[in-house]
C-alpha positions as CSV (number, residue, x, y, z in Angstrom):
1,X,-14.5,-42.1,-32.7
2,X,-17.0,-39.3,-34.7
3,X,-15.8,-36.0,-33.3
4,X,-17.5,-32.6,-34.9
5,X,-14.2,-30.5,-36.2
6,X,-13.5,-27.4,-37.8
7,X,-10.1,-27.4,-40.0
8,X,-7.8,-24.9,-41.7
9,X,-5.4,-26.1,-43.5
10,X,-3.6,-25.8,-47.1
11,X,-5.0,-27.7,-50.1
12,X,-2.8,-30.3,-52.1
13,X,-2.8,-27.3,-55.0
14,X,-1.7,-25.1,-52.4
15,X,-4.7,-23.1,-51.7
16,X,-6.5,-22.3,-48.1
17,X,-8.8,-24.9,-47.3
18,X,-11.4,-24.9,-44.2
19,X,-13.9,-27.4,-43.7
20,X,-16.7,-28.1,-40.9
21,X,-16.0,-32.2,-41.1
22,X,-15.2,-35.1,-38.1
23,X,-12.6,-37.6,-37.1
24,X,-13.0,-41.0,-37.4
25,X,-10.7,-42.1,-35.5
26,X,-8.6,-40.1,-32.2
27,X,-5.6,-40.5,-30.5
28,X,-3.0,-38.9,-27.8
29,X,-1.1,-37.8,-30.9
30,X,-3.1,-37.2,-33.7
31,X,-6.5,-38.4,-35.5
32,X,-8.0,-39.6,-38.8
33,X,-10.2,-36.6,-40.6
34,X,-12.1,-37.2,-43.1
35,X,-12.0,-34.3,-46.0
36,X,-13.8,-32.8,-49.1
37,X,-10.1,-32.3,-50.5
38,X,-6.9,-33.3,-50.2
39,X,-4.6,-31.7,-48.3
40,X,-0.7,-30.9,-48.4
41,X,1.5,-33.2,-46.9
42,X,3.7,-32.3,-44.1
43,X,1.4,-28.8,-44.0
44,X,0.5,-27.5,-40.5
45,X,-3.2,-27.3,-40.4
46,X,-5.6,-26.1,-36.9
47,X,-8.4,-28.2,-35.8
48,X,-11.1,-27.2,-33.4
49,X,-13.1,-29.5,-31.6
50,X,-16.4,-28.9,-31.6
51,X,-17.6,-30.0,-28.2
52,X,-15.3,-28.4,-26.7
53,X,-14.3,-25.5,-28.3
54,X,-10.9,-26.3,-28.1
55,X,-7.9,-25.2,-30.6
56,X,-4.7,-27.3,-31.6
57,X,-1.9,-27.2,-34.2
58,X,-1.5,-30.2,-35.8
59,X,0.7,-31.6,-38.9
60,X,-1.1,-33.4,-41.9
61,X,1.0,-37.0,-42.0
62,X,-0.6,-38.7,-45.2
63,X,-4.1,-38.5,-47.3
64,X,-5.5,-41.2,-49.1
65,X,-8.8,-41.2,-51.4
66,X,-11.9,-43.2,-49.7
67,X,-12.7,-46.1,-52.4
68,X,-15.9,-45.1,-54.7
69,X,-15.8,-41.9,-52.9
70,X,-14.9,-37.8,-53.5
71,X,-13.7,-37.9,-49.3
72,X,-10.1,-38.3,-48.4
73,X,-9.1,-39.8,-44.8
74,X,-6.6,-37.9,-44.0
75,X,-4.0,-38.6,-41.1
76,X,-2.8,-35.3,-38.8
77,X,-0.1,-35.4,-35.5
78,X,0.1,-33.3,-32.7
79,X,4.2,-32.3,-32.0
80,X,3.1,-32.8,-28.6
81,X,0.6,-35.3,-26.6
82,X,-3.0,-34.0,-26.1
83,X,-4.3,-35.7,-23.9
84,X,-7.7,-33.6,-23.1
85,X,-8.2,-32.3,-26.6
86,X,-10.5,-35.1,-27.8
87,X,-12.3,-35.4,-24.1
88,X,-11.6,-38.5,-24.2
89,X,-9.3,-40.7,-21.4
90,X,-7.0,-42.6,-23.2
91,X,-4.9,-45.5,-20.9
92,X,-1.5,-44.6,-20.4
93,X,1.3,-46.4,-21.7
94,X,3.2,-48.6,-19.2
95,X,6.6,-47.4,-18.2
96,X,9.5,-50.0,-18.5
């Protein structure tokens, strides 16, 4: 799912890094962000959606380099679930 996002974060090198990009994929937990640069693994980073203005703290989890491409994809989590961050209604998981 293409969500608008603003990120700050800290570059694999170590510098500051923000970027006006989107998600291509969202989740209770976390998302798929596509990126001009790699980012630092296990870094905390802040993403703002851009429809909704809102704010979280999320973790980057792994990068990899897009094939034939200068964009990473690059996987964050949330410590905790957000479940209205992306505006989207995800199902709940069935309790055992």
């Amino acid at each position: 799912m293409r969500v608008p996002v603003e990120i700050r974060g800290t570059s694999a090198d170590g510098s500051p890094h923000e970027e006006s990009t989107y998600t291509c994929v969202v989740g209770v937990t976390g998302a798929m962000i596509v990126t001009s640069r790699s980012l630092q693994v296990g870094s905390e980073m802040t993403v703002t959606n851009r429809f909704s203005q809102r704010t979280a703290k999320f973790r980057v989890a792994w990068v990899k380099q897009q094939e034939n491409s200068q964009l990473w994809e690059t996987g964050v989590e949330s410590p905790i679930p957000l479940d209205d961050f992306w505006e989207v209604r995800f199902p709940r998981k069935p309790s055992h």
